[in-house]
N, C-alpha and C positions, 0 to 999 in steps of 0.2 A: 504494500500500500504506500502509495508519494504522498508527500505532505503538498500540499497545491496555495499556494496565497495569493490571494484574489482581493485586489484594492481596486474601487469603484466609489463615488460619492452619491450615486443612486441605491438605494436599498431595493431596488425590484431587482434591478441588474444582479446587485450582489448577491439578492437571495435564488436566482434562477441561475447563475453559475453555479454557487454553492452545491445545490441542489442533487445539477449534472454531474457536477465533481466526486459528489457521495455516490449518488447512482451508478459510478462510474467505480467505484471501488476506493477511490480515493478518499483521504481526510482533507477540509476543504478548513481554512483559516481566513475567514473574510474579515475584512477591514475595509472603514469609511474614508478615509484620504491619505495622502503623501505622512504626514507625521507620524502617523500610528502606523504604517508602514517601515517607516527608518527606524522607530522605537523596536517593535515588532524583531527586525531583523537585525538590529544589536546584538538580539539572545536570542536565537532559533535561524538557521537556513532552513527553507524549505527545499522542495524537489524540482520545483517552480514554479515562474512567478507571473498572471496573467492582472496583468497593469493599466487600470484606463489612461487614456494621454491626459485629459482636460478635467483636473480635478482642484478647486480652490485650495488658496495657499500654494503648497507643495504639488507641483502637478507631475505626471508620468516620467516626462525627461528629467528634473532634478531626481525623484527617484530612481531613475535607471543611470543615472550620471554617480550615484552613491555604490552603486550594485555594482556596477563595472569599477569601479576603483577600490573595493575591496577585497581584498585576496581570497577573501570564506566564500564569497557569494559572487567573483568574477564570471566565473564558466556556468553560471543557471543558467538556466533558457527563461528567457524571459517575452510573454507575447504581452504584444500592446494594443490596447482595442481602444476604437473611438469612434462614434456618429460622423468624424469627419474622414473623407476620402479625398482629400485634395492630394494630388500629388506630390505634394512638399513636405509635408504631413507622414507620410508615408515614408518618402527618399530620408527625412530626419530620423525617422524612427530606426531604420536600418543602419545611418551611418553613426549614431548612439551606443550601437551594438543591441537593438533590439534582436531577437531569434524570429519573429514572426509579428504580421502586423493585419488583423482581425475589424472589420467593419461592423460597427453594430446593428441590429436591423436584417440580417441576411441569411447567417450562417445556421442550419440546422444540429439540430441539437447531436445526432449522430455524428457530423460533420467537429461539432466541436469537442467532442471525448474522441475520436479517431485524431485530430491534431493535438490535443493534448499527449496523446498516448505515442504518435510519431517523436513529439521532441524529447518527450521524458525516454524513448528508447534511445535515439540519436543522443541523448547527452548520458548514456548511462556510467561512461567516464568520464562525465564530467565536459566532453571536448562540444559539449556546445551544439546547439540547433540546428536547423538547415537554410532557414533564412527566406525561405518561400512566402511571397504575399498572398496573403487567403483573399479571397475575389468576395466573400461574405463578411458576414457579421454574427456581432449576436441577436439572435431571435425572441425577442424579447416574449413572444406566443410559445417560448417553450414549455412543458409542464413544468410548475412550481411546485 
C-alpha cells in the first residue's frame, strides 16, 4: 500500500481523490493548501504527491520548488493538477520537475488510479516518473 498526498484547497476535489486513492488500495493523506503540505512533509514522505497548481498562499510551484530541493522527497513523483490548461501552465509545470500534469474536469476515475499506479511503479527506485501530459482531468462526477 503507497502513502499518496493529495493537496487541493477544494474539499470536493480532495475528498473525491481521496476516495479513489482508498479505492484504489492506497492510504490517501489529504491536505487543504501549500503550508500544511510543507508542514506535512517535514515529518513523513509519502509515495507521492498529487498537487493542485492554484492554491492561496503557498501554491503548487512553491511546493514543488521545496520537494525538488530536498534530498528525502527529491525523486517523488509528483502530478500536478489544475482547471487551467494553458500551455505555459503546463510547459512550467514540467520544467519544475513536475512527473505528470493532470486537467481537472476530464480524467476518469479509472484513468486516474491507472496513472497513479504507472508512476508509483516507474519510480519504485525512487528514479522518478515518466513525465507524460494526461490530455484529462479530474472528474469531479467521480463516485464520492
Amino acid at each position: 500500500m503507497a502513502s499518496i498526498l493529495i493537496v487541493d484547497d477544494q474539499p470536493d476535489i480532495r475528498r473525491v481523490l481521496a476516495r479513489l486513492v482508498r479505492l484504489a488500495g492506497h492510504d490517501a493523506i489529504d491536505l487543504p493548501g501549500g503550508p500544511e503540505a510543507l508542514e506535512h512533509l517535514a515529518r513523513h514522505v509519502p509515495d507521492l504527491i498529487l498537487l493542485d497548481v492554484m492554491m492561496p498562499d503557498v501554491d503548487g510551484f512553491d511546493v514543488l520548488r521545496v520537494v525538488r530541493t530536498d534530498p528525502r522527497t527529491a525523486r517523488l513523483p509528483v502530478i500536478m493538477f489544475s482547471a487551467v490548461s494553458a500551455e505555459e501552465m503546463i510547459e512550467r509545470a514540467f520544467a519544475e520537475g513536475a512527473n505528470d500534469y493532470w486537467i481537472k474536469g476530464a480524467i476518469s476515475a479509472e484513468s486516474l488510479c491507472a496513472g497513479i499506479a504507472e508512476h508509483l511503479s516507474a519510480s519504485s527506485g525512487r528514479g522518478g516518473g515518466g513525465g507524460s501530459f494526461a490530455a484529462g482531468g479530474l472528474n469531479s462526477a467521480a463516485p464520492a
